[in-house]
C-alpha positions as CSV (number, residue, x, y, z in Angstrom):
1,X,133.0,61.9,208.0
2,X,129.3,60.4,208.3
3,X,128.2,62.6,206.2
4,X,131.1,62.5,203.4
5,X,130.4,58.6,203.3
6,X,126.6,58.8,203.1
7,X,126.5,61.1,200.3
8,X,129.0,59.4,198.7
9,X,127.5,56.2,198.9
10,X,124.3,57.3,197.3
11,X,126.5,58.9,194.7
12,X,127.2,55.1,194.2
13,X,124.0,54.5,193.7
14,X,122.4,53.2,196.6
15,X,119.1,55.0,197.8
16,X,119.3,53.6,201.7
17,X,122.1,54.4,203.7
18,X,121.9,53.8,207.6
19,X,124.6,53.4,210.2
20,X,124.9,51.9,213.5
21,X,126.8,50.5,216.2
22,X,128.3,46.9,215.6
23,X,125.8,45.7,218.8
24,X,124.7,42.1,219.2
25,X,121.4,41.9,217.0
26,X,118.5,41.9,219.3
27,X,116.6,39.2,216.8
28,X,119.6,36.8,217.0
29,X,117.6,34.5,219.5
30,X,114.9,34.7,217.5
31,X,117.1,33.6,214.2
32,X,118.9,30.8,217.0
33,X,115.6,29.2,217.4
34,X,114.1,29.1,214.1
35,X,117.5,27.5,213.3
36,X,116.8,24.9,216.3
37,X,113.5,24.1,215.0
38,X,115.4,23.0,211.8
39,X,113.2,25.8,209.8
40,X,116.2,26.8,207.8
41,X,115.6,22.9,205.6
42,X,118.8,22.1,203.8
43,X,120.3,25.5,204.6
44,X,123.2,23.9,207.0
45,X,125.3,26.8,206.2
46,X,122.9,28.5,208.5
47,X,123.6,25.9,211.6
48,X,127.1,25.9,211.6
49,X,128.8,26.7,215.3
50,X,131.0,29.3,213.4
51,X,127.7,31.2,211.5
52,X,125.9,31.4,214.9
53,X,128.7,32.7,216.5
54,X,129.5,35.5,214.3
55,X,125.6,36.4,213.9
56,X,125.7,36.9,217.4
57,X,128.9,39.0,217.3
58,X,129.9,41.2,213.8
59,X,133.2,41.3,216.5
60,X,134.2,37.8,215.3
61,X,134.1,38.7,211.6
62,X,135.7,42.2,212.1
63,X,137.8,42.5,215.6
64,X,138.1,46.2,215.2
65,X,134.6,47.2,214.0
66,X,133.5,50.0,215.6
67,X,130.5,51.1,213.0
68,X,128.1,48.7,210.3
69,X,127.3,50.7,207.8
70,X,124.2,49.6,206.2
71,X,123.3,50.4,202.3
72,X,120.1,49.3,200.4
73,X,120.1,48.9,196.0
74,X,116.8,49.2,194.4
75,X,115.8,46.3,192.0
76,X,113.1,46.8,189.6
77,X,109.3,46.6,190.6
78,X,107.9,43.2,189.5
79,X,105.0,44.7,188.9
80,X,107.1,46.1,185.3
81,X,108.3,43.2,183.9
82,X,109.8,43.7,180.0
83,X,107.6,42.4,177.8
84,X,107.9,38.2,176.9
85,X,109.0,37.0,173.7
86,X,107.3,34.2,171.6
87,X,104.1,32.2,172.2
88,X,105.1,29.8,174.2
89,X,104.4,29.2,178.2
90,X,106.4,31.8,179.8
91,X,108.1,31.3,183.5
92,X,108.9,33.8,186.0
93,X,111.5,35.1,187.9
94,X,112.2,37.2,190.7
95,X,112.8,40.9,190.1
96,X,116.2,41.1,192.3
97,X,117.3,38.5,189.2
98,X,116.5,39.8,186.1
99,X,119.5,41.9,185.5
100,X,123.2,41.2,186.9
101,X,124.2,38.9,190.3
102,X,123.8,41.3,192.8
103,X,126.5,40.0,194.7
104,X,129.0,41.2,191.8
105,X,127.9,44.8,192.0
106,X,127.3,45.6,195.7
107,X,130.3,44.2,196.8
108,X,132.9,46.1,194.8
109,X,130.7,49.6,195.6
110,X,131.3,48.9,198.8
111,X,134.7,48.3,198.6
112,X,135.3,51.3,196.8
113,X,133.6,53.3,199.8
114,X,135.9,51.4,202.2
115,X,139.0,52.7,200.3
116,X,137.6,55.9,200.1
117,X,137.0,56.0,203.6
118,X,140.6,55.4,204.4
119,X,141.6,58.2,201.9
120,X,139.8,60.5,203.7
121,X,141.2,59.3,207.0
122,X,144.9,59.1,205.2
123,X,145.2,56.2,207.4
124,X,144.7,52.8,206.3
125,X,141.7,51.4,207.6
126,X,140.1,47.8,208.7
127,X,136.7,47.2,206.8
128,X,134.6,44.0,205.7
129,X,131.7,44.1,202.9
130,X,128.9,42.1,203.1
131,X,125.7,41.2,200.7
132,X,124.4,38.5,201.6
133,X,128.1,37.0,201.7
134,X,128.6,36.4,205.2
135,X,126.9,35.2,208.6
136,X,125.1,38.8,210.0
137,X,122.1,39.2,210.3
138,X,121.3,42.0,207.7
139,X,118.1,43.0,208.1
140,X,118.3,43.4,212.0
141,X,121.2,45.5,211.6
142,X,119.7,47.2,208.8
143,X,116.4,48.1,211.0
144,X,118.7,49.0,213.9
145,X,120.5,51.8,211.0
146,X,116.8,53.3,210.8
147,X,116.0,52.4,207.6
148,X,112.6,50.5,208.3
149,X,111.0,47.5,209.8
150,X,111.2,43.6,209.4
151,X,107.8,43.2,208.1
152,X,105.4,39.7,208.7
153,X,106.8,38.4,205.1
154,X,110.7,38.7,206.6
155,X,111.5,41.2,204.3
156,X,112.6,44.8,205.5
157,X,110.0,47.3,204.6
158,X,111.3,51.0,204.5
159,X,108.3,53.8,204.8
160,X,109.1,55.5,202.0
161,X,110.4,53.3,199.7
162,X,109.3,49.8,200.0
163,X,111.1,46.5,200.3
164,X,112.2,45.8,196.7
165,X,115.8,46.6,197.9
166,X,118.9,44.5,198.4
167,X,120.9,44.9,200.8
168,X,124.8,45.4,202.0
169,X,126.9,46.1,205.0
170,X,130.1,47.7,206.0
171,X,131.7,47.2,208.6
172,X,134.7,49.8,209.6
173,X,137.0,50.8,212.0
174,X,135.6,54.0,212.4
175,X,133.3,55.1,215.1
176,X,130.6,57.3,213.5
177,X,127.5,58.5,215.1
178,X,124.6,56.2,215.2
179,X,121.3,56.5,213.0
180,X,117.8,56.6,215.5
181,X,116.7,52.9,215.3
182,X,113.7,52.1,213.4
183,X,111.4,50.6,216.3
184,X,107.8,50.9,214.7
185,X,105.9,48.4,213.3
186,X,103.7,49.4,210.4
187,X,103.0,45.7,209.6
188,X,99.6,46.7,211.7
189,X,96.5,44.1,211.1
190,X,97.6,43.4,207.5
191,X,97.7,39.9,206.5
192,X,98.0,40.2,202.6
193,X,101.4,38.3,202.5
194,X,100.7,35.6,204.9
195,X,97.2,34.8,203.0
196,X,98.9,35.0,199.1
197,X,101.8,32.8,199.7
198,X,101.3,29.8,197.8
199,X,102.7,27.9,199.5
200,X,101.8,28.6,203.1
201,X,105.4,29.4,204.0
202,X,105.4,32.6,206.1
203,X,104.6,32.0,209.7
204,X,102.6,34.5,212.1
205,X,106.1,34.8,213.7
206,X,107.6,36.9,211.0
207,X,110.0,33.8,210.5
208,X,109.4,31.4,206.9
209,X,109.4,27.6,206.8
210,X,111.9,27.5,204.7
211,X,111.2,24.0,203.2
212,X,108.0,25.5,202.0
213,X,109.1,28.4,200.3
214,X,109.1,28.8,196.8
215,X,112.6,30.8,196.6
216,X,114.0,28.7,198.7
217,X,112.8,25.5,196.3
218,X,114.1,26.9,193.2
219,X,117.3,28.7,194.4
220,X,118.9,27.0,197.4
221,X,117.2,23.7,197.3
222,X,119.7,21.1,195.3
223,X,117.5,17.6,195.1
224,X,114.2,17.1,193.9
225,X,111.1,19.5,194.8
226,X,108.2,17.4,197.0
227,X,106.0,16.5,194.7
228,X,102.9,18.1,196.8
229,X,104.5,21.6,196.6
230,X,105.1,21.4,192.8
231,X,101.8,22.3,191.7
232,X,102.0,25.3,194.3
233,X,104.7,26.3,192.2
234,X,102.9,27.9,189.2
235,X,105.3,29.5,186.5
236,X,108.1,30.5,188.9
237,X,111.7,29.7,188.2
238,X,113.8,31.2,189.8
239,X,112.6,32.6,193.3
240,X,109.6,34.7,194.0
241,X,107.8,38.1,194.5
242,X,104.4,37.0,195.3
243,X,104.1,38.2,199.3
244,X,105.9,41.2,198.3
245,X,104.0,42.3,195.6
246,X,100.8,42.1,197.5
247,X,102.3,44.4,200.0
248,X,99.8,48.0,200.6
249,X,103.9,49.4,201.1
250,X,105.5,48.7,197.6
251,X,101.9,49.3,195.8
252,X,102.2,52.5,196.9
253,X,105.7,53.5,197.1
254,X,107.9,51.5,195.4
255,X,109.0,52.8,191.8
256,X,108.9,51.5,188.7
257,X,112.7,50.4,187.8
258,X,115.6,49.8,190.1
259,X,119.3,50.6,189.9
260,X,121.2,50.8,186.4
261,X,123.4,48.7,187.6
262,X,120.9,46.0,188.4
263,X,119.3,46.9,184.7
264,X,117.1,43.8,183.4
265,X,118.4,41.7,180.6
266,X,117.1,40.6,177.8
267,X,114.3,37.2,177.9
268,X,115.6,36.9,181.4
269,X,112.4,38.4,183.2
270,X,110.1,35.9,181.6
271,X,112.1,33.4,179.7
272,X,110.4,30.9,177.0
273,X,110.0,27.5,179.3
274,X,110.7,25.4,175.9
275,X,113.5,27.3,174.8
276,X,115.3,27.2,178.5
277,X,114.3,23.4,178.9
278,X,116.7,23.1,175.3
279,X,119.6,24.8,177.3
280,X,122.8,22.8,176.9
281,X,125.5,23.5,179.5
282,X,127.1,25.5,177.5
283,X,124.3,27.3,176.4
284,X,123.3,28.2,180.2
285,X,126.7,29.5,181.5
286,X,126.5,31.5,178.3
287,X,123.4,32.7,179.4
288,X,123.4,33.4,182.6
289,X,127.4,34.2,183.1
290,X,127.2,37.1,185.6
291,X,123.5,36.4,186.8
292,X,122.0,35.3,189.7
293,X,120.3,32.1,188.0
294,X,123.8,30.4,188.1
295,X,123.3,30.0,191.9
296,X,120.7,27.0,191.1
297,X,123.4,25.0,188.3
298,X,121.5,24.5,185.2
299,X,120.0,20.9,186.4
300,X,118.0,23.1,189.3
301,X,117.1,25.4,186.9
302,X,115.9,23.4,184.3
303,X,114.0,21.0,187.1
304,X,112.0,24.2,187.7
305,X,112.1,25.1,184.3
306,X,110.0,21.6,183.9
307,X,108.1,21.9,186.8
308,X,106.6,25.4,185.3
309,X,106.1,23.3,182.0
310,X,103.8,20.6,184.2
311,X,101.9,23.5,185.7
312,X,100.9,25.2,182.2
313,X,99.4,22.2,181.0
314,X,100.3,22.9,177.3
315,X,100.6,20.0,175.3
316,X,103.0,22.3,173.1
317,X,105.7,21.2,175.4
318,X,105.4,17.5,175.1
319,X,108.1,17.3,172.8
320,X,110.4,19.0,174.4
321,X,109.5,17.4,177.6
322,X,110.0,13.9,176.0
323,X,113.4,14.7,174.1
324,X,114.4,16.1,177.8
325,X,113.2,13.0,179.6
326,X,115.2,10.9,177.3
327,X,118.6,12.9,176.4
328,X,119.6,15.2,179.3
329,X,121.7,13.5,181.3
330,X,121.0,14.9,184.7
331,X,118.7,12.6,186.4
332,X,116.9,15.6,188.4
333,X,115.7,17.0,185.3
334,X,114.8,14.1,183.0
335,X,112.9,13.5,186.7
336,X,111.0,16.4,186.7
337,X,110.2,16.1,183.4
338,X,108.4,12.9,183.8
339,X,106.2,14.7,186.5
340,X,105.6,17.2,183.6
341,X,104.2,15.2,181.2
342,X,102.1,13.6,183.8
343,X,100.7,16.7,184.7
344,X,100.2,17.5,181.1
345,X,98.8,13.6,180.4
346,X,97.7,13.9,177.1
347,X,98.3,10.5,174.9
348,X,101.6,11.7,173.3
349,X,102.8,12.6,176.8
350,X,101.7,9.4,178.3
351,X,103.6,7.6,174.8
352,X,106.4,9.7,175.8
353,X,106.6,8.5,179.0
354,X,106.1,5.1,178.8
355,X,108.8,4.8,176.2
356,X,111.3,6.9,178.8
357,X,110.3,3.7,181.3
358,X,111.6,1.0,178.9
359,X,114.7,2.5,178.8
360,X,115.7,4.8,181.8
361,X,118.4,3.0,184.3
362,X,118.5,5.6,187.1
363,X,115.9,4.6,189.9
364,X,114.6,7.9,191.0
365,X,114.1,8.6,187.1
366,X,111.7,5.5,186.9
367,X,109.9,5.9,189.9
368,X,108.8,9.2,188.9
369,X,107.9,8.0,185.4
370,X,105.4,5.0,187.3
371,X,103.9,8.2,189.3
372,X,103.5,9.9,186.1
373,X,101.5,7.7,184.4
374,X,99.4,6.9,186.9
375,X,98.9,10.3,187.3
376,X,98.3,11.3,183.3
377,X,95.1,11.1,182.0
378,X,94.3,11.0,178.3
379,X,91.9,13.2,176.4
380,X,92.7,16.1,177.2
381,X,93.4,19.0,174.4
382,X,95.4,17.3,172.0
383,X,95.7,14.2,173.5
């Protein structure tokens, strides 16, 4: 039965398949206190008594698991992103993103295995999929299936692959045999993660400061970005691939594309940051129906989307900037794009800005504008 399910889930497509017993995670202390030092930042999801307790115990979620079942789907290599369109300042986004929501394809592959499962039993059977979906702690259980090592930048690094990988777990009623543990750490003296994060998130710990962290700013974070850690920001977002892409393992193993199913789409890779700040609602849901950006609602995105804007410095965005700062009606994003055209601060921006300040009501709106223009300086190109 193992063996019918592994090679039928890689028939599915995924390249990692691991299996173990439905233990307590050894790391859940570790995961109990980074939560306690309130490292997790507005992730309260995280904290709850009900998410602690079923971390602790896949039991709770799944009374009669007697195996997790662990899968990993390849996403393209970052380091091959499709080619950018137009001339204008280009943002970046996260590999696992550029092509479908990841939850809407691992999910139903698992499922289908479940039902196969039971087919093969001709018996029906008790199973629960997870990606990212549900409170276990996936990468412990996927180290504990064999299929590599947590490294120091959190992610889970397999020898012969890499870490660009997503990953999924099913849990069955089924006792299969066990996969060998994966108990080395191949990490070594390597520091290359730790030292290019830009934002000095990852912690010697092999735990992140969440609050810090760039994905965590432009994907889970709903209010607006600390205005220290938006320069640190540079042209992502939608999450980030920096302290993977510096690691020796993917430069040397990882392949070039990922998973069909996970397939990039079109100007999604490195989107146009004056065409996305021109994104209506409807315009966004069109675009990103069935895609991971819709996690961040289109005011998060398009308050990154400005913050990128601020960071390139081009004064070919001060237009759009200014008709953002005065027409969209979320106040997060006419916000952020006050901070933009400070950052930018050429005379049309600083125009721009103070004309925003004669007529914005919202308070957070206008104390970002008074930042902004005593941040802007004139003369710059174009100014």
């Amino acid at each position: 039965m193992k063996r019918r399910l592994a090679g039928y889930l890689r028939e599915l497509g995924f390249e990692l398949v691991g299996f173990c017993r439905p233990d307590p995670p050894a790391h859940f202390a570790a995961f109990e206190g980074w939560v306690g030092q309130g490292l997790h930042a507005g992730m309260v999801y995280l904290a709850s008594e009900r998410s602690l307790a079923c971390r602790a115990d896949p039991a709770l979620l799944l009374p009669e698991v007697r195996t997790v079942v662990v899968v990993g789907l390849r996403y393209a290599n970052p380091a091959h992103p499709p080619e950018p369109e137009g001339d204008s300042p280009h943002g970046r986004v996260a590999a696992y993103a550029w092509g479908a929501d990841y939850h809407e394809v691992i999910v139903p592959l698992l499922e289908q295995a479940a039902r196969q499962t039971a087919a093969w039993l001709g018996r029906p059977a008790a199973w629960r999929a997870y990606t990212d979906t549900g409170p276990i702690l996936e990468r412990d259980f996927a180290s504990t299936a064999g299929l590599g090592w947590i490294g120091k930048n959190t992610c889970l690094i397999s020898p012969r692959h890499g870490s660009y990988f997503l990953l999924g777990e099913l849990l069955l009623d089924v006792a299969l045999e066990p996969d060998p543990p994966f108990t080395s750490d191949q990490c070594g003296s390597c520091r290359r993660c730790i030292e290019a994060c830009p934002t000095a998130c990852i912690r010697p710990d092999r735990t992140l400061e969440a609050g810090r962290c760039i994905s965590y700013l432009t994907i889970e974070h709903k209010g607006a970005i600390p205005p220290e850690l938006r320069p640190l920001m540079g042209d992502w977002v939608f999450g980030c691939d920096v302290c993977q892409q510096v690691c020796p393992w993917n430069l040397r193993f990882a392949g070039p594309t990922g998973s069909p199913a996970l397939s990039p789409r079109a100007r999604q890779a490195q989107p146009g940051l004056v065409d996305e700040l021109r994104l209506d609602p409807a315009a966004f849901n069109r675009k990103f129906k069935g895609a991971p950006q819709m996690r961040a609602k289109r005011r998060g995105y398009l308050r990154n989307v400005a913050v990128a804007l601020g960071n390139s410095g081009d004064a070919g965005a001060v237009q759009a900037l200014a008709e953002c700062l005065m027409e969209d009606l979320e106040p997060l994003v006419r916000a952020h794009a006050a901070w933009a055209l400070g950052q930018i601060g050429t005379r049309p921006a600083l125009a721009a800005l103070e004309k925003a300040l004669r007529l914005e009501n919202s308070p957070d709106v206008i104390a970002e504008i008074r930042a902004a223009l005593d941040a802007g300086s004139p003369g710059q190109p174009g100014g």
